[in-house]
C-alpha positions as CSV (number, residue, x, y, z in Angstrom):
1,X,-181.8,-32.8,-6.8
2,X,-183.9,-31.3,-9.7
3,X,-186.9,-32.8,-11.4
4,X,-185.3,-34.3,-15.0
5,X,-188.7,-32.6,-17.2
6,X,-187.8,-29.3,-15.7
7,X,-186.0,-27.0,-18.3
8,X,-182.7,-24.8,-17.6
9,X,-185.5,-21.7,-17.3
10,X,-187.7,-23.2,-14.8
11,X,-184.7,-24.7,-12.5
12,X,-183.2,-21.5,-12.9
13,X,-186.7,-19.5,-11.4
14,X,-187.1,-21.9,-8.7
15,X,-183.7,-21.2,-7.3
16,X,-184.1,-17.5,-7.6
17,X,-187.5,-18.0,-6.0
18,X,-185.1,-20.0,-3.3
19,X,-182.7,-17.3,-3.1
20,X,-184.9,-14.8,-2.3
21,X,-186.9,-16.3,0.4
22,X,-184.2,-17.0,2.5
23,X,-182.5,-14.0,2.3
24,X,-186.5,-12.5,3.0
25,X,-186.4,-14.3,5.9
26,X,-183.2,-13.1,7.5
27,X,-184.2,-9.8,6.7
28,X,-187.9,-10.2,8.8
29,X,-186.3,-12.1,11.5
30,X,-183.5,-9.5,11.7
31,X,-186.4,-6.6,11.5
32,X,-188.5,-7.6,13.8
33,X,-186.0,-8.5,16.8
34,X,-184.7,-4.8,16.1
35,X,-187.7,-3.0,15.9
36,X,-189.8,-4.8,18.9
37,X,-187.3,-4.9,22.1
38,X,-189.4,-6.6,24.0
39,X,-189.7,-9.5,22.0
40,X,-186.2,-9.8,21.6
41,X,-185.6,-10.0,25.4
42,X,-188.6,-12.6,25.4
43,X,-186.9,-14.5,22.7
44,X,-183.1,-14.2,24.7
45,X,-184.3,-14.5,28.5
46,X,-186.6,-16.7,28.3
47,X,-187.4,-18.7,25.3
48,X,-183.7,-19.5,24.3
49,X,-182.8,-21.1,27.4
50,X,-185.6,-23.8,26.9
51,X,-185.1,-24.3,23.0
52,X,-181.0,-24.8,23.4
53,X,-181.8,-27.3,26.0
54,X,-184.7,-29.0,24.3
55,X,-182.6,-29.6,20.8
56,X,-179.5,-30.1,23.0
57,X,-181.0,-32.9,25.0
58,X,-182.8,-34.1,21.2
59,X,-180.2,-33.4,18.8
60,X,-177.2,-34.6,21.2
61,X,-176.8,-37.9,20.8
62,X,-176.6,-37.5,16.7
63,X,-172.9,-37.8,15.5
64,X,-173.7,-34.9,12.9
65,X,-174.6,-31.2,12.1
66,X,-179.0,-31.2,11.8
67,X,-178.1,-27.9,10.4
68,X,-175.5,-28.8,7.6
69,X,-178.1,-31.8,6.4
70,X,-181.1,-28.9,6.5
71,X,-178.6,-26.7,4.1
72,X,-178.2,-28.9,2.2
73,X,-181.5,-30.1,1.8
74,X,-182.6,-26.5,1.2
75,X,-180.2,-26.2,-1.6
């Protein structure tokens, strides 16, 4: 998971640096679909019909979570 010639400091930077992107992203996304309504009705009525159905009819046929191996990945 972690380099071997990194030291304690520098793993333990990275995964701050980790930390904080994801939770910056959350934040944005969350932000942005509040502030602007019309993109979140954009996003809802019509783009989330075709992306559930596109990684549905992609994603189906695997007998695990894309998500949980993306997690954990990320971590």
């Amino acid at each position: 998971m972690f380099d071997s010639n990194l030291d304690t400091g520098t793993r333990i930077r990275n995964r701050i640096i980790q930390i904080a992107l994801t939770v910056l992203f959350i934040v944005l996304f969350k932000v942005i679909l509040t502030v602007d309504a019309g993109l979140a009705g954009l996003y809802f009525h019509r783009w989330y019909f075709f992306i559930s159905k596109l990684l549905r009819t992609a994603l189906g046929q695997i007998p695990f979570s894309i998500g949980d191996v993306l997690y954990i990945t990320w971590c």
